[in-house]
Every structure is written in structure tokens, then in C-alpha cells.
N, C-alpha and C positions, 0 to 999 in steps of 0.2 A: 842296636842288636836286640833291644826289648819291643821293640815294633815289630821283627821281622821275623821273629820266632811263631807268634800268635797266628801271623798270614801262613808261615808255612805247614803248621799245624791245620788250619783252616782249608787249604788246597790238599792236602793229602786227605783229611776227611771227604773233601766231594769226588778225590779223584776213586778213592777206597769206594764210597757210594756209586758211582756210575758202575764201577766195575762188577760191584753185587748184583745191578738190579738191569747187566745186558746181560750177566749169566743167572738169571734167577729163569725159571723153569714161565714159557708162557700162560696165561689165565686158561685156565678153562672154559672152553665154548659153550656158550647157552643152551639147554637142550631143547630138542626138538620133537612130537610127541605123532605132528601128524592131525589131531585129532579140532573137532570145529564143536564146539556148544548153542545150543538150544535152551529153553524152558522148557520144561513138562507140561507134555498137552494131558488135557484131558484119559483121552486111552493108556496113553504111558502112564499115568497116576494111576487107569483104573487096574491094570494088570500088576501095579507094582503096591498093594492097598497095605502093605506093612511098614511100607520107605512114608515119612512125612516130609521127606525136601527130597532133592537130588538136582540130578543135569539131564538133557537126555544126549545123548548124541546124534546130531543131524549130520554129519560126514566126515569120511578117514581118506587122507591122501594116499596114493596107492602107493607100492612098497615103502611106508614109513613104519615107524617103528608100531605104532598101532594096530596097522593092517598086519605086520609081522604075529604081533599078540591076539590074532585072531580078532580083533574089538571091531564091530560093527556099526553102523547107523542104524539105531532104532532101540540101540544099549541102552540103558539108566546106569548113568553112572552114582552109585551110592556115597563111596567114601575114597579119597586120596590123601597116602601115605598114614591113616589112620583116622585120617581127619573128615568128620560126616560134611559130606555138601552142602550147600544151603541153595543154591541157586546154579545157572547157568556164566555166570560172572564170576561168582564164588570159585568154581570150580578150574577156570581159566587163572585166577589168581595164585591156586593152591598147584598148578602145573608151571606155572613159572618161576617158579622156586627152583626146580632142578636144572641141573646142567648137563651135558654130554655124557655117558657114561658111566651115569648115577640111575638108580633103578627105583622104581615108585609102585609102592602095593597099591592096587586098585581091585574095588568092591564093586562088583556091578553085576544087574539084570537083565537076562538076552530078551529075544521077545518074548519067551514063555511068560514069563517074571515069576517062575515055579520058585525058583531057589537060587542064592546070590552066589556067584562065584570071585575067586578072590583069581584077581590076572597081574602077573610082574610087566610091568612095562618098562625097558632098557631105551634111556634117552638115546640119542644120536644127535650131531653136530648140525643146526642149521643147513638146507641144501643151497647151495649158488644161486642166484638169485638170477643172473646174466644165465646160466647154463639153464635151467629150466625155462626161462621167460615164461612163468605162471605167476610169480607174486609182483603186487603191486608195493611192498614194501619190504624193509629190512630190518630185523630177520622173521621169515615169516612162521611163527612158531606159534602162537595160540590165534585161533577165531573164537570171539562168542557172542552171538546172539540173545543178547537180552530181552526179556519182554516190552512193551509197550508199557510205561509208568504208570501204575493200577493206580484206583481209588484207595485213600487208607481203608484197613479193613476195620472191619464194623462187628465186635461182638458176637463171635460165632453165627452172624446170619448164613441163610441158607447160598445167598451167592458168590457170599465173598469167598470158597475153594475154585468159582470156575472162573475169577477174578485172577487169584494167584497164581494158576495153573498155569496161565498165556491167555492168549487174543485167540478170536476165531473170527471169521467171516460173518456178517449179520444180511447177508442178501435179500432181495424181495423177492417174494416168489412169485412166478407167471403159471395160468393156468391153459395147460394145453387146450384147442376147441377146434371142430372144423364145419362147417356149412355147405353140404355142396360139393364144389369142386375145390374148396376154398379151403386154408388151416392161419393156425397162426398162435399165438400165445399172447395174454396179457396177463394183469391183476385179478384177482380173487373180485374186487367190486366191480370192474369192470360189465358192459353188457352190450353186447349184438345192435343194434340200433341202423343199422340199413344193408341191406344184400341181393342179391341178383343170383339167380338159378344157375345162371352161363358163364358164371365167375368172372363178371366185366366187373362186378362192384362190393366191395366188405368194408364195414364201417364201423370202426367198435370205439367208447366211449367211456367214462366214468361219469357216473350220474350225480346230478348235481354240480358239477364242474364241467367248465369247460376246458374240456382235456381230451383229447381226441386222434385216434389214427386211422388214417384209409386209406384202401388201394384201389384204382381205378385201371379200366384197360379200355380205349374205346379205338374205332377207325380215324384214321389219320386223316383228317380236312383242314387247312388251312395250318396257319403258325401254331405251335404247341403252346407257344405263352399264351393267345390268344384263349385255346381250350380248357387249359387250367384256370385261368381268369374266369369263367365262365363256369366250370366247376367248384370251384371255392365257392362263387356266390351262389349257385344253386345250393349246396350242400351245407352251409352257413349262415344261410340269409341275409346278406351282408356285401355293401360292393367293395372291391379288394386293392391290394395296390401293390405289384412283385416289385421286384430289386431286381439288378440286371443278373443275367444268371452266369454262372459260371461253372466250368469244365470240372467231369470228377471222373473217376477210375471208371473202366470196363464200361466206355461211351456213355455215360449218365452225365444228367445237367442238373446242375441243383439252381435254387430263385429259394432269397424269400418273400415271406408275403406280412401282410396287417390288414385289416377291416375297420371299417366305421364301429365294433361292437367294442373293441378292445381287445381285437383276438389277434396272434402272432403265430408266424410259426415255418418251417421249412419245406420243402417240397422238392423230391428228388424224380427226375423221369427218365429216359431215354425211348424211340422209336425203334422197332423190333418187326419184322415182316410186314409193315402198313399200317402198326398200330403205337398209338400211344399210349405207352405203361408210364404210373405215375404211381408214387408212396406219399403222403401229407400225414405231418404231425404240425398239431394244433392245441396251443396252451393262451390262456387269459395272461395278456402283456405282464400285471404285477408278479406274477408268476411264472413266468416263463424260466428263469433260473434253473430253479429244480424240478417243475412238470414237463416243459418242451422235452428235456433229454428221455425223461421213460417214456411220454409219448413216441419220442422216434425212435426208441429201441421197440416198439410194439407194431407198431407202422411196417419197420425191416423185418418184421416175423410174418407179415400178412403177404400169402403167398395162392395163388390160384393156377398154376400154370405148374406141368411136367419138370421134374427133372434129368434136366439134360445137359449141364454146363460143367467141363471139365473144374476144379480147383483149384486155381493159379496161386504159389507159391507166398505171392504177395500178401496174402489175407491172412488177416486175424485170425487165429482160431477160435477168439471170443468172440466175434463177428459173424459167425456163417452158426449153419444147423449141422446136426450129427451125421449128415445123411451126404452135405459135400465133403465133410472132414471124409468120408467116404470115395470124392473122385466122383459124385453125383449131384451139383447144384442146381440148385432153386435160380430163377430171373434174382430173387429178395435178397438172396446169398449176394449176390453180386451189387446189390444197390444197398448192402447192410453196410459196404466197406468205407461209408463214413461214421461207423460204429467209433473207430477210432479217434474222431475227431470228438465225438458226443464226451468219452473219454469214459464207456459202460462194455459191459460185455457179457454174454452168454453162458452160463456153466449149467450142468445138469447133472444130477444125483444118477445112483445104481435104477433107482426104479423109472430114472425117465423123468421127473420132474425138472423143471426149467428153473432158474434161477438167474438172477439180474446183480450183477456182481459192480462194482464203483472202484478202481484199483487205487483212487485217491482216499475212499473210507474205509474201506474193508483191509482186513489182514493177512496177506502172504507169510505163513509160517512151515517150520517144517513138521508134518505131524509123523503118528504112525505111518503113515506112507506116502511118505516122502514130501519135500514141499511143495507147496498150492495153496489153495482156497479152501475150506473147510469150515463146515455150519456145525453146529450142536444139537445133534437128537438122538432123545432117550439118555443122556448124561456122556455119552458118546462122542468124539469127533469125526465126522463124516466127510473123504473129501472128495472136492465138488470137479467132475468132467468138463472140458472146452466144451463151447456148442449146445445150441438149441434142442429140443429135442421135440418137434412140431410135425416131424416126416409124414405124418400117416393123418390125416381126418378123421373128427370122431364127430358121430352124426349128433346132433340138436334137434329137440323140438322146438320149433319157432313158430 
């Protein structure tokens, strides 16, 4: 009887506990906010020049409780539930604290960044994950976009704010040029070094290096390898040796080639009403890694002939000029579409300037207007257009 008491005792306690905790009221559901974080570029810090930290916001899910609170992409978020932001992460941490149906003051700057307004934001319940098929995980309640891991900063120097602020794109720039009947884009060093009035020939170079792109157009005689072979060494002084060539988009044939000097490099053609069109970029073999690729991004910009080629859907937009992004291409437009393989691409500023963008080095972020590509000028983030911007000839003294 003294064993049997203690057990009985002991089963009515767990029987007592199950009974509490199937009628105890369910958890409350995680809240849900809607909203995606950023870093502060540049222009969001410079419109909001009284905030020393925040978030910005790069996107609101549509009818979530965000969008409901009027909160927009391009806000600075200042302060959640009292508490000042410190960052884009920061900011994602301090909204996962609430749940469903719990309400959180929120401090933030519209694009004016005049003056800070205070917005209630009323969580809501995680949406179905299966019902929407939009999110890749569960539950999907905060995004945020951290920066790229800065340099520690360094004593008030002058760069360590645009350090803090976020990344920005550091592209090289191309300088627009035309000859003739002829345009194209390269480097600032860059220089003219062989051309033809009838826009059979442009040949442009970086001095002192061999580093080199040209477009050729001539009458179709005999095998095209044959003419190219025979071109490289005129144009190289050099006897050459192609690789077998092989098939590329919108009837082009690529080969490459090497020389007795130490020179490498690629060569795209196809034939066009009886004529041989050809593109060559040409870099020094040690170097071939990181010069071949900008040489053949300046090569695909060398263009002499009318535009007249629809723009097939397939194509890059970093790959062609402003003018097929248009429904107007260039022959070069079409022979740029191993732009993608180079693994570079085309962007261009408000005023028309060219830019040579890397999507392996450079920063995709979401700025002032919205994400892309964006350089730094005048303290500013500036962002950067698809596409060349080469359309038009501009005449040289040569």
C-alpha cells in the first residue's frame, strides 16, 4: 500500500498536466511585417543627414501589413518600437521580436527625408507558404540585406562613411569614338591605331601593351579560316595558329588563335551577303586572364555597318547597345552575345557615358532607385543603364 499511493499520486499529476496544456490557449503566431532591409546607400544618408545609422528599405510585399501602413521602398527606417537602428540586420532583428497582432512604433523618413514620421505597424500571422508559392522558406517574415563586410574603420578618415554606407559598383569607364562610318567604345588610354574610310577596317589598341581589338569586313574568297589566318598575321606580324572553331548564336563562328610573339586571343565572324565580318580581341598570353576579356568587350562595341537587326529576346541586355535595347541592332550587337560567356557587361549613365561593369566584382544593391548597378559621383549614387551607348559617330582628327 506504501508503493501504490506515491504511483497513484504521480499518474494523476501527468494525467492533471495533459489536461492543462490540451486546453491551454494556442502560442501566438510569429509576426509578419511584409518588409525586406537594405544598408543605407550613399543618397538615403545624404537626404537623411540628421539620422547617424538606420535601414533603408528595398521592398514591401504587397497587401502586407507594411504596404497596409503606407511604408514604402526608399523609407529610412530610423527607430523600431523605440529603439534607434543601427544597421540593416539590426533592424530585421528588432522586428522579429513581435508576434501576430502586436503593434510596433516605427520612426522613419520618406524620400523627402524633410521630417521623420512616426507609422504603427500591426503584425499579421505568417501567409501559407503552399498558398502563395512565393517563399522559399518557412515562415517567411524578415529579409535583410546586409552589406558587403567593410574594412574596420580608420579614425574619422575621409572614406571610411562611404565605406559604412554600402558597396557601390567601381566599373571602368569606355570612351565613346567614331571614324568614318565606323563607332565604337574603349578605355580613356586607348588609341585609333588602323582604319579604312569604307569601314572595311578599325583597329584600336592600348599603347604600350599588347592589348588589342578589331573589326574587319572584307569580300568572301576562299575558306574564312583561311582569311583570318592571313589577317592576324598581316595585322600582328606574326604567323598564327587557330583552334578548330566552333558554332555560336545568330550564325557566328568563333576560333581561337596564338602567335610566334606570345599573343592569344579570340575571334568571332560570320558571312553576311558575300562578305566576311570578323571581331578579334587580342591580349599578351601572361595576361590574357584579365586583358582578353576588356579587349573583347571593345572589339563587340566596334561597329561600321547600319542598323538594321531586330532584338531577339535572348540577349543580354548588358551585351547589345542602347539603340537595339531599342528593336534597332548593330551586326556587333549580335556578335556581342558572347558578352555573356566573357562574363562583363555594358551599363551607361544619364549623360551617355559607357561603363564596363564585372557582375563577379562589382555590387548589385538596392539604391535610391531601386536595385542595379550604381557608381559614386559627386558624393552621390548614380545608377548605371543596360547597354552601350556608341549609337551615333563622333568625328576625330586622325
Amino acid at each position: 500500500m506504501g508503493r501504490i499511493l506515491p504511483i497513484l499520486m504521480a499518474a494523476l499529476l501527468l494525467f492533471a498536466g495533459a489536461v492543462w496544456y490540451a486546453q491551454r490557449p494556442p502560442p501566438t503566431a510569429l509576426g509578419y511585417s511584409g518588409l525586406q532591409f537594405a544598408p543605407l546607400t550613399v543618397a538615403a544618408a545624404g537626404r537623411t543627414p540628421s539620422l547617424n545609422r538606420g535601414a533603408l528599405v528595398s521592398g514591401v510585399d504587397a497587401r502586407s501589413p507594411a504596404a497596409k501602413a503606407l511604408i514604402k521602398p526608399g523609407d529610412v527606417i530610423a527607430a523600431i518600437g523605440g529603439q534607434a537602428v543601427r544597421s540593416a540586420v539590426h533592424a530585421a532583428s528588432l522586428i522579429a521580436r513581435y508576434r501576430a497582432g502586436e503593434r510596433a512604433a516605427l520612426t522613419l523618413y520618406d524620400g523627402t527625408g524633410a521630417k521623420a514620421k512616426q507609422i504603427a505597424l500591426l503584425f499579421d500571422a505568417a501567409p501559407d507558404p503552399v498558398k502563395t508559392q512565393k517563399y522559399s522558406v518557412y515562415p517567411p517574415r524578415i529579409l535583410a540585406k546586409d552589406a558587403y563586410k567593410p574594412m574596420p574603420m580608420s579614425g574619422n578618415a575621409a572614406w571610411t562613411l562611404a565605406v559604412e554606407r554600402g558597396a557601390t559598383t567601381k566599373p571602368m569607364a569606355l570612351t565613346g569614338f567614331g571614324t568614318g562610318r565606323c563607332n565604337g567604345v574603349m578605355p580613356d588610354q586607348w588609341r585609333i591605331i588602323g582604319y579604312e574610310k569604307d569601314g572595311s577596317l578599325l583597329q584600336v589598341a592600348m599603347p604600350g601593351r599588347f592589348q588589342q581589338a578589331l573589326f574587319a569586313s572584307m569580300a568572301m574568297q576562299g575558306a574564312p579560316e583561311a582569311a583570318i589566318r592571313a589577317l592576324l598575321e598581316q595585322r600582328f606580324g606574326s604567323p598564327a595558329s587557330l583552334s578548330p572553331s566552333r558554332p555560336q548564336p545568330f550564325g557566328f563562328t568563333q576560333t581561337h588563335f596564338g602567335n610566334e610573339k606570345g599573343g592569344t586571343g579570340f575571334v568571332t565572324w560570320r558571312v553576311k551577303a558575300g562578305r566576311l565580318q570578323v571581331w578579334i580581341a587580342a591580349a599578351a598570353a601572361p595576361e590574357a586572364d584579365w586583358s582578353l576579356p576588356i579587349a573583347g568587350a571593345v572589339a563587340f562595341s566596334l561597329n561600321c555597318g547600319p542598323a538594321a537587326n531586330p532584338r531577339d529576346a535572348a540577349m543580354a541586355v548588358t551585351s547589345v547597345s542602347s539603340q537595339c535595347l531599342g528593336g534597332k541592332c548593330q551586326d556587333s550587337d549580335l556578335a556581342a552575345s558572347y558578352m555573356t560567356t566573357l562574363k562583363l557587361g555594358y551599363v551607361h549613365d544619364a549623360k551617355g557615358k559607357t561603363w564596363l561593369i564585372n557582375p563577379r566584382r562589382d555590387y548589385w544593391i538596392s539604391g535610391s532607385e531601386g536595385p542595379g548597378y550604381y557608381h559614386q559621383i559627386g558624393g552621390e549614387n548614380e545608377k548605371l543603364l543596360p547597354g552601350r551607348t556608341n549609337d551615333a559617330p563622333i568625328a576625330l582628327s586622325l
